[in-house]
C-alpha positions in Angstrom: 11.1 85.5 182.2 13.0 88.5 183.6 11.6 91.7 183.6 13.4 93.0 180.5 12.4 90.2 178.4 9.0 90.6 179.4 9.7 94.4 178.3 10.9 93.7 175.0 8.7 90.2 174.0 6.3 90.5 170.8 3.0 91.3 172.3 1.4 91.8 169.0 0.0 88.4 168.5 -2.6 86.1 171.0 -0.7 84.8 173.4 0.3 81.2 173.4 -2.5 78.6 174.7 -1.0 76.3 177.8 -2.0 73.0 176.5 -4.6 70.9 178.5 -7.5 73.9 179.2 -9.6 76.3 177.2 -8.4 80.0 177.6 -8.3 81.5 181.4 -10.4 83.5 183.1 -8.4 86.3 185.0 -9.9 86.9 188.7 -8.1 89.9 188.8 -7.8 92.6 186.3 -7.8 96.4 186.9 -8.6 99.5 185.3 -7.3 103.1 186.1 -10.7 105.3 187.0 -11.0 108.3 184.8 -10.8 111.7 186.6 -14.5 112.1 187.3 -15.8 108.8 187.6 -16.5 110.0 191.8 -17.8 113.7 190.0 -20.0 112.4 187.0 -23.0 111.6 189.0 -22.1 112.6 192.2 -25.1 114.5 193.9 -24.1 118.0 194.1 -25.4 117.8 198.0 -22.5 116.1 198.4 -19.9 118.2 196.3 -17.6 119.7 198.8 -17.9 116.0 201.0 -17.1 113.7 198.4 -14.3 113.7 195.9 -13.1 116.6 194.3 -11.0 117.2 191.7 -8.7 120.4 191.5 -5.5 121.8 189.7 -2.6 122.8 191.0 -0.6 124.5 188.1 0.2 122.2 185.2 -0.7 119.1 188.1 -4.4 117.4 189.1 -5.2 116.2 192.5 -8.1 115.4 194.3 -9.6 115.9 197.3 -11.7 114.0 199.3 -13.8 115.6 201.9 -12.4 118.6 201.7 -8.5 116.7 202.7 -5.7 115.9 200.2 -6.2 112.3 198.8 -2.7 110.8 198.2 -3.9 107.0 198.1 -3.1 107.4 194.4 -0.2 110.1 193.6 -1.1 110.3 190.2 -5.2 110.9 189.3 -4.9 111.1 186.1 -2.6 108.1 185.5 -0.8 109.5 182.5 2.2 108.4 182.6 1.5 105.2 184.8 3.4 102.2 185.9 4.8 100.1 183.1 2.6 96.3 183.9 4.7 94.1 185.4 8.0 95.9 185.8 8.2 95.3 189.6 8.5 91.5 189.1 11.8 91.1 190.7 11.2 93.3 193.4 8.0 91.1 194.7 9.8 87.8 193.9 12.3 89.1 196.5 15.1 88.4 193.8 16.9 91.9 193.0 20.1 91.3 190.9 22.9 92.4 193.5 23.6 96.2 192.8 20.4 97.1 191.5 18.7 99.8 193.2 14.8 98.5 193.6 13.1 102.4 192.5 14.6 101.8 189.1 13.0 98.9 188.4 9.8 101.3 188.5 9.0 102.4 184.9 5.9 104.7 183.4 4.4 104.9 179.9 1.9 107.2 178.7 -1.8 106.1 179.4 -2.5 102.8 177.2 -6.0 103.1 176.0 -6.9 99.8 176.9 -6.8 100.8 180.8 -10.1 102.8 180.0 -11.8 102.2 177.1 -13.6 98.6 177.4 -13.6 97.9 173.6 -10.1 98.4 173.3 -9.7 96.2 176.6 -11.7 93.4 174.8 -9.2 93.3 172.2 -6.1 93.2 174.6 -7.6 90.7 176.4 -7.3 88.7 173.1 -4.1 89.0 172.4 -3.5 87.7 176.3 -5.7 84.6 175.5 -7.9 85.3 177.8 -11.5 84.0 178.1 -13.1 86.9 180.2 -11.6 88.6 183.5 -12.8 89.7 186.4 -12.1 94.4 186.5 -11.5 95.7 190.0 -10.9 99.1 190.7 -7.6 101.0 191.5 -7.9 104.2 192.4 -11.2 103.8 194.8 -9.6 101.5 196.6 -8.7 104.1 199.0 -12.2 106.1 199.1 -14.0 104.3 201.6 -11.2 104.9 204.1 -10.8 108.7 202.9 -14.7 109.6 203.7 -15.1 107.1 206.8 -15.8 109.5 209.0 -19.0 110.8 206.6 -21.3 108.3 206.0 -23.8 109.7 204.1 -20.6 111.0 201.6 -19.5 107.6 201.5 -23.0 106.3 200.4 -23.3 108.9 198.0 -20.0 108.8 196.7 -20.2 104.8 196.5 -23.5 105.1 193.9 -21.9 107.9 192.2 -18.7 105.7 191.0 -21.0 102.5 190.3 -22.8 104.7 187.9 -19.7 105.8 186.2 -18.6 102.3 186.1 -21.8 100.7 184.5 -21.9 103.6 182.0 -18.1 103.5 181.2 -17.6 99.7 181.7 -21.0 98.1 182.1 -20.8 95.0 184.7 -20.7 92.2 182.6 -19.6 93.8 179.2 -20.2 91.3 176.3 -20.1 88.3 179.3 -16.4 88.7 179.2 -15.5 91.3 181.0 -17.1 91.3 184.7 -16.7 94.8 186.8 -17.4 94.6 190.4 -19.2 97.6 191.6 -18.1 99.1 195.0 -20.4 98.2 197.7 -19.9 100.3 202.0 -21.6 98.2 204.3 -21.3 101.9 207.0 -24.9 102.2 206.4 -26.7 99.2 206.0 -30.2 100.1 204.4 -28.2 102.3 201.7 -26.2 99.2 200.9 -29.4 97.6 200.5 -30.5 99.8 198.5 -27.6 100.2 196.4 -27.7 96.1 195.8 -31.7 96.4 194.7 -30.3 98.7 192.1 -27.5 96.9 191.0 -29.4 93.9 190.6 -31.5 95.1 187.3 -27.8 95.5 185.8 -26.7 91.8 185.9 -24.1 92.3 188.6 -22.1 89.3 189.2 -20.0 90.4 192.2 -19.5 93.6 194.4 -16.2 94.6 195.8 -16.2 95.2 199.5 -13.2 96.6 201.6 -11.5 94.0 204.1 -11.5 96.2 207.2 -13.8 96.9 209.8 -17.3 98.8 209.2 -17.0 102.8 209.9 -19.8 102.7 212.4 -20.2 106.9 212.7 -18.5 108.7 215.9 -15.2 107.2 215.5 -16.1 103.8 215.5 -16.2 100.7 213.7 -18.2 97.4 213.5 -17.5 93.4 212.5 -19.1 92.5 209.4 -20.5 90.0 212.0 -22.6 92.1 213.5 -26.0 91.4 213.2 -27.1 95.4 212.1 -25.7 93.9 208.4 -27.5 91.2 208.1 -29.8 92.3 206.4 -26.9 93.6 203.3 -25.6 89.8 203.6 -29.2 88.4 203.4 -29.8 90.6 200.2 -26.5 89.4 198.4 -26.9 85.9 199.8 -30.5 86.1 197.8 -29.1 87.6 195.1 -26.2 85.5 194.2 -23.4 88.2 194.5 -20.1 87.1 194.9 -18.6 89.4 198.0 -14.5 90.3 196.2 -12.6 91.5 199.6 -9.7 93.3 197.6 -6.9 94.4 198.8 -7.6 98.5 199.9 -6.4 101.2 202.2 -8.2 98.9 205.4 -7.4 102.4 207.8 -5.0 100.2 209.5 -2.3 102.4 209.7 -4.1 105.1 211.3 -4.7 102.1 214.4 -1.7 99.6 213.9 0.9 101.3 212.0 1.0 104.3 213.9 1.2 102.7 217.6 4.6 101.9 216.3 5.4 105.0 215.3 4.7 104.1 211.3 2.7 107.2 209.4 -1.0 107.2 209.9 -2.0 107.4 206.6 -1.3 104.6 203.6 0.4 106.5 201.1 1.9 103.8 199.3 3.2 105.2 196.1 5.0 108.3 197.8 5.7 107.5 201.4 6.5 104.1 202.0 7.1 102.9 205.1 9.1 99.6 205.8 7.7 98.8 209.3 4.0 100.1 208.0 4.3 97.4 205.6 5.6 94.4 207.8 3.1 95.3 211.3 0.6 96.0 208.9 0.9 93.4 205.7 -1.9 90.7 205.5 -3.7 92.0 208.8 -7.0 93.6 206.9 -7.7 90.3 205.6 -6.9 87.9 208.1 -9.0 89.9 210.8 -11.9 90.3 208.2 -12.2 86.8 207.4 -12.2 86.1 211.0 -15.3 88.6 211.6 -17.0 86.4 209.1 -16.4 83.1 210.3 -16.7 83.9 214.3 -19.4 85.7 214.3 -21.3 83.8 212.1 -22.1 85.7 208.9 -21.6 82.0 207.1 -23.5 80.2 209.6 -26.7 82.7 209.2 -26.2 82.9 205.6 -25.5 79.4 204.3 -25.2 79.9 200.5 -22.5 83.5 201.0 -19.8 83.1 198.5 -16.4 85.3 199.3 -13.1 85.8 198.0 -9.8 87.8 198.7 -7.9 89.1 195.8 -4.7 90.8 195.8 -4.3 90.1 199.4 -1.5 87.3 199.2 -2.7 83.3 200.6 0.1 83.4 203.5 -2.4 84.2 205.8 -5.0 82.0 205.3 -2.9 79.2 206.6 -2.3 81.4 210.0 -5.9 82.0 210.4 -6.9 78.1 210.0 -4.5 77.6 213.1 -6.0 80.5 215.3 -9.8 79.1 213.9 -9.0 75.6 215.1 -7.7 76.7 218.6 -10.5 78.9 219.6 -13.2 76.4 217.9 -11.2 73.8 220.2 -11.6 76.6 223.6 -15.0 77.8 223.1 -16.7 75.2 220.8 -20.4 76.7 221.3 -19.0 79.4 218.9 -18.3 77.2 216.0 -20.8 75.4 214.7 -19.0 73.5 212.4 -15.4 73.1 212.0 -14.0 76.8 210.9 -11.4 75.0 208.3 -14.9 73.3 206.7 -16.2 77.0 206.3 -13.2 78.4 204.8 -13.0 75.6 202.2 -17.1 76.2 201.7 -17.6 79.5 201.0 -14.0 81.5 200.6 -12.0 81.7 197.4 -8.7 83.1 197.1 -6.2 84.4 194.4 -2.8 83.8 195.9 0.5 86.2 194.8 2.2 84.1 192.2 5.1 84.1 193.7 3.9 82.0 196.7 3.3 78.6 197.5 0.0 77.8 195.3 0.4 73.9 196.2 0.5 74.8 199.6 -2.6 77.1 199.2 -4.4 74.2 197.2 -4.0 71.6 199.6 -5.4 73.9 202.6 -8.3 74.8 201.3 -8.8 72.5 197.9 -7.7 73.3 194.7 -11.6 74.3 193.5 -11.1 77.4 195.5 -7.8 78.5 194.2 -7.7 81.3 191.8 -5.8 82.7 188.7 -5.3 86.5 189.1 -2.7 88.5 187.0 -3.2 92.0 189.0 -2.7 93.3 185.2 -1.5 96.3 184.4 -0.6 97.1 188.0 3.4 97.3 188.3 3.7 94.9 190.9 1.6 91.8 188.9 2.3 90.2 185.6 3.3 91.7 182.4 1.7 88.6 180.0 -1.2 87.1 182.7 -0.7 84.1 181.7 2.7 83.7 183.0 1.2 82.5 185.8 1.1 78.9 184.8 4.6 78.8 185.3 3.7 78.6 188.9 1.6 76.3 189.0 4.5 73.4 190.0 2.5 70.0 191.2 -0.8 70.5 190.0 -2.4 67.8 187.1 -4.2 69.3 184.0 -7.6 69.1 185.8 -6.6 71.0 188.5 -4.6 73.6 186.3 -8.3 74.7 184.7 -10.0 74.4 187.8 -7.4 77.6 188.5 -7.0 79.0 185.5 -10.8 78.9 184.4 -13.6 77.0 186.3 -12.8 78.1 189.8 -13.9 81.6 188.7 -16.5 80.8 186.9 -18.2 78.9 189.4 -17.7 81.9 192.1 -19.5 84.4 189.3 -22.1 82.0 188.5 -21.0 81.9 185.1 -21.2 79.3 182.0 -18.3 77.1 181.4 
């Protein structure tokens, strides 16, 4: 479906069941944060360190320790991004003569990107079972307050609170927000998961980049100062969601090549930023995992990476096998075995899923829409087309049971 038709189809009705499943579970749905959901409850200690909100004229920004925050241009999010309408544009397939920024179109604020009853009922009308709610706009916090940690701590609580009073974690058991959860200091973290825990929290989402360690540096989720945040999910049951964020890589990658500093995706982009940069956060976090032995101390972990693509995965298996193969006394077991243990992953849909599945086993493969964000799918469950090669077992294990197992839920 091109993006046009997918502008102008009848979305009034429940979408069409594919035959051979019961209805999907989305691992990747979003919503778009209301202005003070890092002010609500954020200690007023912490006020001119955290995230602020100001007005300039008729237009809102926000500030986060004290510095312009530009991860998201647009704080308020009315208008935002029509869903979907940058489907041609990440399929690589751009009519000839057609600029790519007009394929960008905005709406005014649809209720149902705020309001979790009205999201209930539009996750109907998709035919969806239940879906997985990520955030958007603080994605790009942790990076923003690295370099305070107690800000970051603070601020981190502060936005879980807004997001269990606005959203609740596992609203009605279909719709399953993941919390935010800063490994920089590692008996808050602990502390923030002993209070998450009375709220029936399924999953926490964690940023894929290295750990701001205070004093300009940074840690691998490896090192042992965090067990004791992996022990206390590992106990717990919590699903770890690395989603795609700002990982700070362009202040450390991007701009050795002479690439801007700072990810400002919406109103700087920055062709090389994106190619040096692309899958790197992920790949390099996985690896932290898996060599230095957060799965091997913590048996039962489960992980998975959403929104980051499945290119990678393949690349790191290769690099895993030929260090296992040149210093074996670091690997335990064989790395590929761990991945397909304890890692889950949502692929883009327009890559090769088969491929993905038989790396790493179709049971660990999962359905994510990336609704409403411009860049996923307009009608999530579009992404069955994609699904080329696959029988009807292994079609709901993606669609449905894959995520369900990673959340601990009922089928």
């Amino acid at each position: 479906m091109t993006t046009v038709e997918r502008d102008t189809a009848d979305q009034s009705g429940p979408a069409a069941q594919p035959p051979g499943y019961a209805q999907p579970f989305d691992s990747d749905h979003h919503y778009y944060e209301k202005i003070d959901a890092f002010t609500r409850y954020l200690d007023p200690a912490y006020r001119r360190r955290g995230i602020e909100v100001i007005t300039r004229g008729t237009h809102t920004e926000l500030l986060a320790g004290g510095r312009l925050f530009e991860f998201v241009p647009n704080p308020t999010f009315d208008p935002v991004i029509v869903p979907g309408c940058m489907d041609l544009l990440f399929r690589g397939r751009i009519p000839e003569g057609v600029h790519p920024r007009s394929l960008s179109k905005v709406e005014p604020l649809n209720p149902a990107y705020q309001d979790r009853d009205i999201r209930l009922a539009e996750i109907d009308k998709q035919g969806l079972s239940g879906v997985l709610l990520l955030p958007t706009l603080a994605c790009g916090v942790e990076e923003a307050l690295k370099h305070d940690i107690p800000a970051t701590m603070a601020s981190v609580t502060a936005f879980n609170r807004w997001l269990d009073e606005d959203w609740g974690y596992a609203y009605r058991g279909r719709i399953v927000a993941a919390p935010m959860l800063s490994f920089a200091d590692p008996d808050g973290a602990v502390a923030e998961i002993e209070r998450l825990l009375a709220r029936d929290v399924r999953a926490v989402s964690v940023r894929p980049a290295p750990v701001p360690a205070g004093g300009n540096r940074s840690k691998s989720f490896g090192d042992p100062s965090y067990d004791k945040v992996w022990t206390a999910l590992a106990a717990a049951g919590i699903a770890v969601v690395f989603h795609l964020s700002d990982s700070g890589y362009n202040g450390f990658i991007a701009s050795a090549w002479g690439a801007p500093d700072r990810f400002v995706p919406f109103r700087n982009p920055n062709a090389l930023a994106s190619i040096v940069v692309a899958d790197r956060a992920i790949h390099d976090t996985m690896a932290s995992l898996i060599v230095d032995g957060v799965f091997t101390r913590h048996p039962t972990l489960r992980v998975a990476s959403i929104e980051n693509g499945s290119d990678w995965v393949a690349l790191l298996a290769k690099r895993l096998a030929k260090q296992a193969n040149q210093t074996p006394w670091l690997f335990p077991s064989d790395p590929l075995d761990v991945i397909r243990e304890h890692l889950w992953v949502t692929p883009y849909y327009e890559e090769d899923i088969r491929k993905l599945a038989d790396l790493i086993g179709a049971d660990h493969v999962l359905f994510g829409s990336d609704w409403p964000h411009g860049e996923g799918l307009a009608a999530p469950l579009d992404f069955t087309t994609e699904l080329h090669g696959f029988s009807d077992a292994e079609t709901d294990r993606i669609m449905r049971t894959n995520a369900l197992d990673l959340l601990g839920l009922p089928y």
